[in-house]
C-alpha positions as CSV (number, residue, x, y, z in Angstrom):
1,X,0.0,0.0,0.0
2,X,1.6,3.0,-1.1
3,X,0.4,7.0,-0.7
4,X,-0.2,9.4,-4.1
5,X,3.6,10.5,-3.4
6,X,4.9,6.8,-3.6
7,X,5.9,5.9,-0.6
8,X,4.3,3.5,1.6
9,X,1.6,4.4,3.6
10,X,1.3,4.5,7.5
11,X,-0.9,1.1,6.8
12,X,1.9,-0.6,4.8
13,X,4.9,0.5,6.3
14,X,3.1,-1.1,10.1
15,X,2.6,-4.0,7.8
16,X,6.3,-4.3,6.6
17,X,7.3,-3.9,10.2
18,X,5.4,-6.7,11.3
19,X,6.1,-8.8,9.0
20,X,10.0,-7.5,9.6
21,X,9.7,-8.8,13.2
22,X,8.3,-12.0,13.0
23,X,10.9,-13.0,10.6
24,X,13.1,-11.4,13.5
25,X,11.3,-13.2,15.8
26,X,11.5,-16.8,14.0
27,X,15.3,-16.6,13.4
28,X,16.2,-15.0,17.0
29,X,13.4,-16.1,19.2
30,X,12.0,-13.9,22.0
31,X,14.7,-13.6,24.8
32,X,17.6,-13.2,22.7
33,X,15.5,-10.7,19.8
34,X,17.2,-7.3,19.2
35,X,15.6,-4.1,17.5
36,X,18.3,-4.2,15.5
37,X,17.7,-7.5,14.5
38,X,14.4,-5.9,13.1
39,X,15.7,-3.6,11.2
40,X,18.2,-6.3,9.7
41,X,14.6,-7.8,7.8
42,X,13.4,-4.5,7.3
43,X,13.1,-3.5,3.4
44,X,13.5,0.6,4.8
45,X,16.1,2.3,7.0
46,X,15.5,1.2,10.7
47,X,14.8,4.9,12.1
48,X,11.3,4.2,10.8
49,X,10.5,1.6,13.1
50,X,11.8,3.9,15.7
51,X,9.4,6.3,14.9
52,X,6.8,4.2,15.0
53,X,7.8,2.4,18.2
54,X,9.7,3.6,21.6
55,X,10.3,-0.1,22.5
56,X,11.3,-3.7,22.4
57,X,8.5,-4.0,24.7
58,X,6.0,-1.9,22.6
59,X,6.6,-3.2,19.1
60,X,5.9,-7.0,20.5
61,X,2.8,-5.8,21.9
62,X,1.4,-4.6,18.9
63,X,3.0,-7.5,16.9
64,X,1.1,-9.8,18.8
65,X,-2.0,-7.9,18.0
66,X,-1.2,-8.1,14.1
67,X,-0.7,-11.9,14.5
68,X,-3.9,-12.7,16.9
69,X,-5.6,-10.3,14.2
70,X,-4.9,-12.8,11.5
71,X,-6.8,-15.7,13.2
72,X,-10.0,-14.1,13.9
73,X,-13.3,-16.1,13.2
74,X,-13.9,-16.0,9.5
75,X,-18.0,-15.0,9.8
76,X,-18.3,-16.0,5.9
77,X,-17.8,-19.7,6.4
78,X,-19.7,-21.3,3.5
79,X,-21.2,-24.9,5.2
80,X,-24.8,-26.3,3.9
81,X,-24.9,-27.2,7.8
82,X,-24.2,-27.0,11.3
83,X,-21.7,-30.3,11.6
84,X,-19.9,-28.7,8.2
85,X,-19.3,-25.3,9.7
86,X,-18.2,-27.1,12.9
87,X,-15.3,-29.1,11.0
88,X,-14.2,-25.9,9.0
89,X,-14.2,-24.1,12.5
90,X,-12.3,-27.1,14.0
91,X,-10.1,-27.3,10.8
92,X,-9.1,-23.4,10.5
93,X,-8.0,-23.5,14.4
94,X,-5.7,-26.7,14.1
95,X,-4.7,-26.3,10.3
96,X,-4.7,-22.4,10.2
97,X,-6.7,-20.3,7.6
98,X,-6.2,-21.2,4.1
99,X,-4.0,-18.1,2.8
100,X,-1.9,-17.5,0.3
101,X,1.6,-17.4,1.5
102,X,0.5,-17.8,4.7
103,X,2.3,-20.5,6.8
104,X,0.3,-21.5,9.7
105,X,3.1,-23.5,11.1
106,X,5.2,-20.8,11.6
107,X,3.3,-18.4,12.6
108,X,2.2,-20.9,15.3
109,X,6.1,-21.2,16.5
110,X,6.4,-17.4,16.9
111,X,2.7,-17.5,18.7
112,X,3.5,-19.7,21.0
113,X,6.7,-19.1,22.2
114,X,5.4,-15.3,23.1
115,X,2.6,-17.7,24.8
116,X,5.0,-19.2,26.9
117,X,6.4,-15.9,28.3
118,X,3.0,-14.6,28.5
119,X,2.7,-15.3,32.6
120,X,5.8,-12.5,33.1
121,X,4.1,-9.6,31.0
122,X,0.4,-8.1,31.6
123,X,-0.1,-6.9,28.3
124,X,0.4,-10.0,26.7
125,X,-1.4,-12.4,29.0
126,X,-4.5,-9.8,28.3
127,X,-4.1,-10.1,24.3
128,X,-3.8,-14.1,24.5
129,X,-6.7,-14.1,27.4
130,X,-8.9,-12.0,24.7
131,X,-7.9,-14.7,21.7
132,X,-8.5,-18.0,23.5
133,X,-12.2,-16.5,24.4
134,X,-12.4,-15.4,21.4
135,X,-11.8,-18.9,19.5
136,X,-14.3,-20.7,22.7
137,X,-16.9,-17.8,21.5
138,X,-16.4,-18.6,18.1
139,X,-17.2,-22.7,18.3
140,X,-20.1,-22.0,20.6
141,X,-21.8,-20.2,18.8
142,X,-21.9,-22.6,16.1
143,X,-22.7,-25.3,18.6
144,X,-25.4,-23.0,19.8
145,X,-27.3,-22.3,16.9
146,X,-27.1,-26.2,16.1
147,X,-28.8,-26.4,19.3
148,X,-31.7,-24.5,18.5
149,X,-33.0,-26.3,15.4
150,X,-32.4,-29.7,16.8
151,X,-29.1,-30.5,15.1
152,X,-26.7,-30.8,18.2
153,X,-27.7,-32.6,21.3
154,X,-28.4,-30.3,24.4
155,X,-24.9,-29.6,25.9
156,X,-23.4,-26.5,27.6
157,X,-22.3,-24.5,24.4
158,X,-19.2,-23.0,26.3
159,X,-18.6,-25.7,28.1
160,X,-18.1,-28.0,25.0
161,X,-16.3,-25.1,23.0
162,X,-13.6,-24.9,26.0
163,X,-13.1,-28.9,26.2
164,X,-12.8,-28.2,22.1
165,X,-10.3,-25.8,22.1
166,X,-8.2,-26.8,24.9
167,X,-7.5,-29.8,22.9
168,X,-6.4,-27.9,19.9
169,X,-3.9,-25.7,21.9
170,X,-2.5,-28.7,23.6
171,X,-2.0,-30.8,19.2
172,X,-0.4,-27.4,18.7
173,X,1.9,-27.4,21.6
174,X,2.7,-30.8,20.9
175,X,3.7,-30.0,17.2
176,X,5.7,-27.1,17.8
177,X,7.3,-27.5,21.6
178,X,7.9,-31.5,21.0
179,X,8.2,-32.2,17.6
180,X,5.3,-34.5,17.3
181,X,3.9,-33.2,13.9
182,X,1.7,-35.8,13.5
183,X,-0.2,-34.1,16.7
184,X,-3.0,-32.0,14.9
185,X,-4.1,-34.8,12.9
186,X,-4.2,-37.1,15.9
187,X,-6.3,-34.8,17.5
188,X,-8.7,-33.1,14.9
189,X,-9.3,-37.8,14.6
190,X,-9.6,-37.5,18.4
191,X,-12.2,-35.2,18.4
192,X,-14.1,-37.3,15.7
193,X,-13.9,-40.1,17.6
194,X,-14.3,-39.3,20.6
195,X,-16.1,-35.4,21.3
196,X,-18.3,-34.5,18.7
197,X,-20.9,-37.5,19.2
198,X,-21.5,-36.4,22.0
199,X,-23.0,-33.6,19.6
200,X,-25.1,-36.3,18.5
201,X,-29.3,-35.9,19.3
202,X,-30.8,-38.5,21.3
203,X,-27.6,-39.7,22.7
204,X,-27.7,-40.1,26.3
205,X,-24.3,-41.3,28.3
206,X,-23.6,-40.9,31.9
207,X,-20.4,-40.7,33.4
208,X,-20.2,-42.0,37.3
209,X,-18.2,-39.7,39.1
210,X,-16.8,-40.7,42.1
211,X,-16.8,-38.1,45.6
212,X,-13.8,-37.7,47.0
């Protein structure tokens, strides 16, 4: 995005920057990340991410927006039903959205190393609180409006969404912090197996629970 004189526009050139410091980010990591190491993958001179930004501390911040920003619910989902629109819902939070030149996989990496420092900095712990309700929010209402017309069995709604995307965090964290890149298909098969017929009408299973 460029302005009528040619030169990028306040838009583009926060764009470039984020995009500048998560390449930063994936070849440095978090602890050991430098602003000059921004301005290394930086296409312009590295006083303008200064102007833009006073900070380290205040660039991640709003680079953590930019990449939560790019996960956001997709409300155009095109599903002839309720159990269609759940699996692409499932689907874009394991898988990642389908974008071109978009690599889910390393996007994740960045994401959830900042994740992992998240209990040491306010800011960030707010931003990640505000994305995981975000994607519970997102599945329950799905599982909602299947409950209205009789698709979905009765169930709590967020309930259900929480079991749902606790087990996708923990297939990514599998992925990325062990290796185990076999762990989102696993679990998207999991949850076939063994969570969504619960979703099922007319299904009734009870689970003893033992007092302690």
């Amino acid at each position: 995005m460029t302005s009528s004189g040619g030169r990028p526009s306040s838009e583009g050139t926060r764009e470039a920057i984020m995009e500048a410091t998560f390449r930063a980010l994936s070849k440095n990591g978090y602890a050991d990340l430098r602003m000059r190491d921004i301005g290394e993958e930086f296409e312009m001179t590295r006083p303008v991410i200064h102007y833009h930004y006073n900070s380290k501390h205040e660039l991640i911040s709003s680079f953590l927006e930019y990449l939560i920003a790019q996960y956001k619910d997709d409300d155009t989902v095109d599903a002839e039903d309720h159990w269609e629109h759940l699996g692409i819902r499932i689907d874009q939070c394991i898988f990642g959205p389908d974008i071109d030149g978009f690599d889910h996989w390393e996007r994740m990496t960045v994401y959830h190393e900042l994740f992992s420092q998240a209990q040491h900095n306010e800011t960030h712990r707010e931003l990640f609180n505000q994305h995981y309700e975000g994607m519970v929010v997102g599945l329950a209402d799905v599982i909602e409006a299947g409950i209205e017309d009789g698709t979905f069995a009765a169930v709590d709604p967020m309930e259900f969404s929480q079991l749902l995307t606790d087990v996708i965090h923990s297939a990514r964290a599998r992925r990325i912090s062990l290796g185990q890149e076999d762990a989102p298909e696993q679990a998207r098969t999991a949850v076939n197996r063994f969570v969504l017929p619960r979703l099922v009408p007319n299904v009734s299973v009870e689970i003893p629970i033992e007092s302690r």
